[in-house]
C-alpha positions in Angstrom: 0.0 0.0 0.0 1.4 3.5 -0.8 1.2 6.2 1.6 -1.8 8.7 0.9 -0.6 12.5 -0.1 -2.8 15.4 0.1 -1.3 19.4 -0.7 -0.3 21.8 2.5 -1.0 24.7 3.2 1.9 26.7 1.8 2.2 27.7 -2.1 6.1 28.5 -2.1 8.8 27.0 -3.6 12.3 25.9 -1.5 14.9 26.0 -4.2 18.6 24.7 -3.6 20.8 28.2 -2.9 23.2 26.7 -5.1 20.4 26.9 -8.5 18.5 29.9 -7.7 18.4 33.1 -5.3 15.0 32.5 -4.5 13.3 30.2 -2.1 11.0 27.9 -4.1 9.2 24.5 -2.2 6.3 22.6 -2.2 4.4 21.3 0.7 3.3 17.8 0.7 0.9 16.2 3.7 1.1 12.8 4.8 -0.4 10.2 7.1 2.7 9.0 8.1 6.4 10.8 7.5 8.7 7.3 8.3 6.1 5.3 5.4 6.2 8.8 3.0 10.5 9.0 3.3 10.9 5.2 2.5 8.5 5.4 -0.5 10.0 8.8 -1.9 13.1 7.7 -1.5 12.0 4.4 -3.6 11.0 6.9 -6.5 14.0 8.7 -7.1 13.7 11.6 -4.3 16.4 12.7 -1.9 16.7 13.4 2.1 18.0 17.5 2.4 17.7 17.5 5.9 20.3 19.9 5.7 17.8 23.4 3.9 16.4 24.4 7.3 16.4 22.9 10.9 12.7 21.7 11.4 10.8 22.4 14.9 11.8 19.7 17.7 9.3 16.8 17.6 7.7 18.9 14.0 6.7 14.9 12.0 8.4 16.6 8.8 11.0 16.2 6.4 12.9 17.4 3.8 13.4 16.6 0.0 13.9 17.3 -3.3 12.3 16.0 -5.9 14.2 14.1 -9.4 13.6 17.5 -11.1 15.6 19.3 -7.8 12.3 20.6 -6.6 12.8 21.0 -2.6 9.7 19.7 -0.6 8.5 19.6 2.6 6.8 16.4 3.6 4.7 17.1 6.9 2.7 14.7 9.3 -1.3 15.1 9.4 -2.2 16.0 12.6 -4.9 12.7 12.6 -1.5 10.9 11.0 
């Protein structure tokens, strides 16, 4: 079974310092953050933990896309 992904909130784009000046990212919601990282990871996407320090105990992650789109991948609060 896949995990389920809905859009967040946010409408910005994170984009890697070292492509653009900007700050472009997407914000993807999950029911589950450890079952979303295992099966983006399986399609090609990469852990950037290192963009921003999230919140302590914030269910989130960080990572960027095949295309080098930055995303943040957050926990449902009935996750």
């Amino acid at each position: 079974m896949s995990p389920k992904f809905e859009p967040g909130k946010n409408i910005a784009m994170k984009v890697p310092v070292h492509e653009y000046e900007n700050e472009v990212w997407l914000e993807l919601v999950t029911s589950d953050c450890d079952d979303a990282a295992r099966y983006l990871e399986d399609k090609g996407c990469v852990r950037r933990d290192e963009i921003e320090d999230l919140p302590h105990g914030f269910r989130g992650l960080w990572v960027s896309s095949p295309s080098n789109i930055i995303h943040l991948v957050t926990e449902s609060d009935d996750g």
